[in-house]
GUTOR-829478 format. One record per residue (C-alpha): residue in one letter; x, y, z. Coordinates in steps of 0.1 Angstrom, whole numbers, plus 5000, padded with zeros to 4 digits. Layout:
<rs>
AXYZ...
</rs>
This chain:
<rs>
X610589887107X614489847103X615089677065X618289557052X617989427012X614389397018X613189476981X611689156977X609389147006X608989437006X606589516978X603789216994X604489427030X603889757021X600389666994X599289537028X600189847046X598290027016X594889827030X595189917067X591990087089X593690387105X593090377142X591490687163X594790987161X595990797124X599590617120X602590657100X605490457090X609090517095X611090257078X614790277090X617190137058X620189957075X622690007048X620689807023X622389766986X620089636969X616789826953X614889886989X615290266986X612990266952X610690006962X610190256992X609990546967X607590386947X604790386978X605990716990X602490846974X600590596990X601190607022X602190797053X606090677047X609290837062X612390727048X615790687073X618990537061X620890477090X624390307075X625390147111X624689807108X622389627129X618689627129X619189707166X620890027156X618790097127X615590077152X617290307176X617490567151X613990507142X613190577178X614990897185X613591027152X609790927162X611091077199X611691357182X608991417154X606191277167X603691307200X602790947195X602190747223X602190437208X605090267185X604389947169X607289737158X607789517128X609589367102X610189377063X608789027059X605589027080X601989107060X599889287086X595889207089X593889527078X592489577115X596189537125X596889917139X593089907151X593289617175X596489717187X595690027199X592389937210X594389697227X596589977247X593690237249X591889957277X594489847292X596690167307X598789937336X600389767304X603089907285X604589587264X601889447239X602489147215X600189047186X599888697166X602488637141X601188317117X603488167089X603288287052X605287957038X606688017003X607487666999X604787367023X606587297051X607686927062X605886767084X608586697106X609187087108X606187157120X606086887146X609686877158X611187277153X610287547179X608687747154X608688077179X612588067184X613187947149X610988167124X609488417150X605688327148X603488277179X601587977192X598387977184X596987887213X597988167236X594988347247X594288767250X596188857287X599088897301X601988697281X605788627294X607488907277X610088677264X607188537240X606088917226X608288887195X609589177173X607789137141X604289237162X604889437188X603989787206X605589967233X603890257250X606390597241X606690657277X608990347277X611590537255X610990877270X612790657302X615890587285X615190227275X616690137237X617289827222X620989597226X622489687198X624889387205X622289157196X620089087164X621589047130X624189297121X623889297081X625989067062X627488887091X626188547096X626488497131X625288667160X623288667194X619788687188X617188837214X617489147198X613689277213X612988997237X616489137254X614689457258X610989297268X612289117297X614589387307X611489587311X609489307327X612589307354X611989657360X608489637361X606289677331X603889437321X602989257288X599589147272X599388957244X596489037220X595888747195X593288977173X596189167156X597688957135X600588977110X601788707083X605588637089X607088537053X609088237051X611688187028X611987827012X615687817022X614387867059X612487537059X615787317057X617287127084X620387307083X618787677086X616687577120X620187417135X622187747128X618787957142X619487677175X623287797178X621988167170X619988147202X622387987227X624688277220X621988487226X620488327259X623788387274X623988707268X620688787284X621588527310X624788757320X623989067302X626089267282X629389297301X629388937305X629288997344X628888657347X631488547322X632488147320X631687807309X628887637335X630287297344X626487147342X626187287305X629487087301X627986817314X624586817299X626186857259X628186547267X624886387275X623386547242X626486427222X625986087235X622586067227X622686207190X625085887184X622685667199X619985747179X622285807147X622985417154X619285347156X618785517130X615985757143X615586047123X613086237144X615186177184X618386257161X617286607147X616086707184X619686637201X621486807174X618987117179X619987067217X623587037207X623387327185X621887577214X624387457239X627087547214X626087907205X625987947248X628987797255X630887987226X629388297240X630688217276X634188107262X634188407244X633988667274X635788477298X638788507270X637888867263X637188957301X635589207311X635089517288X637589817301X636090127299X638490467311X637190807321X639091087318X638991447310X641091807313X640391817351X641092097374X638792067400X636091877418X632992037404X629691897389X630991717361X633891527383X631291397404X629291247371X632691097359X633190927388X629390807392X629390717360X632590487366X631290327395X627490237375X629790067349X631589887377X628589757391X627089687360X630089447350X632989627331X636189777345X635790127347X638690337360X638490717362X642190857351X642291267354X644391527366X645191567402X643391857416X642492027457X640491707471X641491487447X642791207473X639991197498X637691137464X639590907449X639890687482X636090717484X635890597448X638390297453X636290157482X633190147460X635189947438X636390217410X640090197400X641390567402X644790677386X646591007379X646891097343X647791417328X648691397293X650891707277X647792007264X647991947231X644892177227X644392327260X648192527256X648292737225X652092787234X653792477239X651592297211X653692127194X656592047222X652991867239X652091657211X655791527209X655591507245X652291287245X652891027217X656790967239X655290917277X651790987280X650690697253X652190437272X650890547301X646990507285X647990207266X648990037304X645290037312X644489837282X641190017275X638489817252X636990217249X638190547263X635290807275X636691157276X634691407293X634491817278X633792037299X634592367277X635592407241X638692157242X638992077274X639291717265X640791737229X644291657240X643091277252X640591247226X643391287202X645891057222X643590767223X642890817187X646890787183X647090507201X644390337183X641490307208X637790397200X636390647221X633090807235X632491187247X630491337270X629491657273X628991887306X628992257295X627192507269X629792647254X629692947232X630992917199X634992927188X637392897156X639392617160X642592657143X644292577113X646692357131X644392247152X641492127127X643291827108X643891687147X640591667154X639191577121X641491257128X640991207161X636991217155X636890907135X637990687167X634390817182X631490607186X629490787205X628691157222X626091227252X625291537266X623791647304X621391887285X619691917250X621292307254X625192127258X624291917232X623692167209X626292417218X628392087209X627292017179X627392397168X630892367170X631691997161X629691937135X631891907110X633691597124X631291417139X630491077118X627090967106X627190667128X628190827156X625590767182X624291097197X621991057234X620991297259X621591217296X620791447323X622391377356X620891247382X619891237423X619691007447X616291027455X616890817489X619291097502X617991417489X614291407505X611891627517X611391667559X610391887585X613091697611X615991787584X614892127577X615092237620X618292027620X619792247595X618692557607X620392487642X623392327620X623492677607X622692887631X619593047617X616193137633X613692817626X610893057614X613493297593X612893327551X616393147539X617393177503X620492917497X623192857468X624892537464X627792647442X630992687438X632193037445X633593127413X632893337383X630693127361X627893097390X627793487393X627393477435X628593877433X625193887415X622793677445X624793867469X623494177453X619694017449X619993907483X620894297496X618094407473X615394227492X616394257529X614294577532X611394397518X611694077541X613794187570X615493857588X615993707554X619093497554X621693347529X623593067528X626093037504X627292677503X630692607482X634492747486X636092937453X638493177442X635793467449X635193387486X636993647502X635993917478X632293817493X633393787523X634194177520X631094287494X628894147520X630894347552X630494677530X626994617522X625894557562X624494247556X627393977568X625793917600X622893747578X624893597553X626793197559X629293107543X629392727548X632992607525X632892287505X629992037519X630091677508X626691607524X624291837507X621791667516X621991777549X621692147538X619392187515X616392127536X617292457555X616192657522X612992857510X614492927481X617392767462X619092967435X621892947411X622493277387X625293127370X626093307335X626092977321X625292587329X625792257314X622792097333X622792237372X623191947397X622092127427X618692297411X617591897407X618991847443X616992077455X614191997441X614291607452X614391787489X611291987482X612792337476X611292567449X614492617423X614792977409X617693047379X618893257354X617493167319X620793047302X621392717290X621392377312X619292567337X616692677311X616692307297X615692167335X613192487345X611692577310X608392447312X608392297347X606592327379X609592347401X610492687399X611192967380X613693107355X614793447359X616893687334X620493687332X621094027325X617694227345X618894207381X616094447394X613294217371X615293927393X614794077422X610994137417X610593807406X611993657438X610393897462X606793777447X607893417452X608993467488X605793657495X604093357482X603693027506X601192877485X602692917454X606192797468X604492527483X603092407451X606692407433X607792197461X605391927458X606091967417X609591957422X609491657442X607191467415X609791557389X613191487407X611391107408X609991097374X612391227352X616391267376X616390947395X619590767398X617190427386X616690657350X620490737344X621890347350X619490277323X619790527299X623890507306X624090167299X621990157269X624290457252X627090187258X625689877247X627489737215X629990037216X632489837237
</rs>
């Protein structure tokens, strides 16, 4: 429940609450305070005793941002599989809890479930009211006449309704672009029909369960003319936005809607002339919806659409490159105008060409290291604020996202676009260890953190390593998410046919035991160290083979550890291969030993192609691995334990057989390119 100033509702709510039959597993309460400033925190305290209450203040306003912190709290303190939404205002039943998750208990292929919300008038309602308003859109309560089944998810409203956790566990949040946003009057509403019939799009169904009820409070104030006009306009604005969604893909004015106010226009001076009350009040109500939509669609075709750039310290086309430039093409698609901006680097043309065709603008920019170069500091900040901020001010960016992949690598254009004036999002794509930032150093970012809205990381590990060493500067309504990278599960896939094509590709015996690396060759992935695993084995398993598939600095030194250790003729190196996919499936084993990881692209690769994923216990790695069927985790610093580990996997079938299939099943649950538009696009909603 997400309450802004709701002390005098509040106290009628929660003596209800105090009355409620606690279904099979119990319930609690988390009640998310949106910046209220009026006496809501005591009245809270006061039932603190009484009930299973959590207290939140989240000081972003919006109850669509107060109820996503509500979420990622209950995500994160709770093994619920149920959460029920509601309001401040709305009195449940006593079997309320009970019927509801009775409700989800029988019916598992449904995930979205409504409940009746009747009126609690403070003042009789008119008569006209009740025949002539549509009470669902204006006050939120739910026909009576709609029967227990599946229900149109546009009619499950928010002050009654349950989602099943695994919706959240996918990514899905609420719009926080919608819904009311504390003292300002007007808005889009939809905020959780938005998100119902976004899930009914992708799938998940809704029932409708009329036997748990709540009593929606309505104000006297509410019952005027005036207030159920402005609710009219309120939901225009908000029917184009789910219409078009939130970039406004769709952006402009619809010549018919042009047409049919004219006609609504017309026919609210006809019937003022008549003098018909009743035919009057129902064109200005059409009037007033028409308005809100067409002041939404004037609105973002003024605006256009949102510009979103993604940039970073770049030096070369690794792991987190590749997410920037996914990333930029998912906003693309989804409606904004994303361009990626970074550093030229080896490759960089042929990518960017590639990313251009798919519709991404790609530019060169390489602002002066203000962090990254101890040395020149100061020279570089001068040096930025003269030529590189009007080179970032020419892309005329609504938001700037600026990638880290080590401890401020990514300051220097966090801190420009916080010079410039332009807010700003991070992502994160490494665990870092921990550093002291300097004197000089600290007031920068302490500045340049107050133009950020919001952080992700690819891992709960990076996330943490992150906020270890940010802490300090990061805002309380920064928005903080978790987004793992993704595969394409369409291109990385499990088959006999690609795993012999390979092997010829490659050169290597069909029936031969083939451990493979997908990595670059440099020193963070350790390949020194699987070279030395690798020679370690072949007495056990003679014919084994590796394939060591990436170029880097430390290729020739391999080249000549692998000579000296008699084992080249069984060894491929492979260089730099774009199509992975067509690799992988050559593998028994896929294996990255890197010292460190910010999430591991390739061990979720392979897994999507149905190859059991071994590697070293260190962050990123650990966070995909730890408690999964895929594969194993091995220790960083016990090469011999490593070694033994691996030989009893390779002298194994079943087992690696059964990691396969596992791996496979969680490559499509949990690191689908589907799950990462979604939880992307969420993270952005109502930043831009």
């Amino acid at each position: 429940m997400a309450s802004y100033n709701g002390a005098r509702t509040l106290p009628k709510v929660l003596q209800a609450y105090c009355r409620l039959i606690a279904p099979a597993g119990g319930w609690s309460l988390l009640v998310v305070d949106n910046g209220s400033d009026d006496a809501t925190a005591t009245v809270l305290g006061e039932y603190g005793a009484r009930l299973p209450l959590r207290y939140l203040y989240e000081g972003r306003r919006g109850k669509n941002a107060a109820l996503n912190a509500g979420v990622a709290v209950a995500l994160a303190d709770t093994v619920a599989s149920l959460f029920v939404f509601t309001d401040d205002d709305a009195a449940p039943e006593p079997d309320w809890l009970l019927r509801l998750s009775e409700c989800a208990a029988a019916r598992p292929d449904y995930a979205v479930f409504g409940g009746a919300i009747v009126a609690d008038w403070a003042a009789a309602p008119p008569d006209w009211l009740l025949r002539l308003a549509p009470l669902g859109l204006t006050f939120g309560i739910t026909d009576p006449g709609l029967a227990d089944g599946p229900v149109f998810p546009g009619l499950v409203w928010g002050a009654n309704m349950a989602l099943r956790r695994a919706i959240f566990d996918a990514g899905y949040r609420f719009d926080e672009s919608l819904g009311p946003n504390g003292a300002r009057a007007a808005y889009a509403m939809g905020s959780e029909t938005q998100l119902t019939r976004r899930l009914f799009g992708d799938g998940y169904l809704s029932w409708f369960c009329p036997s748990a009820r709540v009593a929606h409070h309505i104000r006297a104030r509410q019952i005027e003319a005036g207030y159920v006009l402005r609710r009219a306009y309120l939901f225009g604005r908000g029917k184009y936005r789910q219409d078009c969604g939130a970039a406004g893909a769709a952006a402009g004015v619809p010549r018919w809607m042009l047409r049919r106010l004219a006609q609504e226009l017309w026919g609210a001076l006809r019937a003022r002339l008549a003098g018909d009350a009743e035919q009057l009040f129902l064109r200005r109500w059409e009037c007033a919806q028409l308005r809100g939509y067409l002041h939404e669609a004037v609105l973002y075709r003024r605006r256009g659409p949102p510009r979103v750039l993604v940039t970073s310290y770049s030096g070369e086309l690794g792991g987190m490159e590749l997410r920037m430039g996914q990333e930029a093409r998912l906003l693309a698609g989804a409606g904004y105008a994303s361009t990626l901006a970074v550093r030229r680097f080896p490759g960089f043309d042929a990518w960017a060409d590639a990313l251009r065709a798919q519709g991404v603008g790609v530019a060169v920019f390489d602002p002066p290291p203000v962090f990254e170069q101890w040395r020149w500091r100061r020279l570089n900040k001068w040096r930025a604020r003269l030529g590189a901020a009007r080179q970032l001010r020419r892309h005329r960016p609504d938001l700037v996202h600026v990638a880290f992949c080590w401890h401020t690598y990514g300051a220097s254009a966090l801190w420009l676009a916080h010079d410039c004036g332009l807010p700003c999002v991070l992502s994160v794509h490494n665990a870092f260890p921990p550093a002291e930032m300097s004197a000089w150093h600290r007031p920068l970012l302490a500045a340049a953190f107050t133009s950020v809205r919001g952080i992700y990381a690819v891992s709960d590990s990076a996330m943490q390593h992150f906020l270890a060493l940010y802490a300090d500067y990061i805002g309380p309504a920064t928005r903080l998410a978790v987004i793992p990278n993704s595969v394409d599960t369409q291109r990385f896939v499990p088959s006999a046919a690609a795993r012999a094509a390979a092997r010829t590709a490659l050169q290597l015996p069909q029936q031969a035991l083939v451990l493979g690396s997908v990595a670059r060759l440099a020193p963070q992935k350790r390949p020194e160290a699987l070279l030395r695993l690798f020679c370690a084995l072949c007495g056990q398993f003679p014919g084994l083979r590796l394939v060591l598939a990436g170029a880097g600095p430390l290729e020739t030194a391999l080249r000549a550890q692998a000579e000296a250790a008699g084992v080249a003729a069984h060894v491929s190196f492979t260089g730099y291969c774009g199509a992975v996919e067509s690799l992988m499936p050559a593998f028994d084993l896929h294996l990255l030993l890197s010292r460190n990881e910010g999430f591991g692209i390739a061990t979720i690769e392979a897994m999507a192609c149905g190859v059991p994923v071994v590697g070293t216990d260190v962050p990123g790695t650990a966070d995909i691995l730890r408690g999964s069927g895929a594969g194993m985790l091995v220790p960083l610093d016990d090469e011999d334990a490593a070694a033994a580990a691996v030989a009893a996997l390779l002298a194994d079938p079943a087992r690696r057989a059964d990691m396969a299939r596992l791996g496979r099943s969680e490559a499509l649950a949990t690191y689908s390119d589907a799950r990462l538009r979604r939880q992307v696009l969420d993270f952005y909603r109502g930043l831009v």
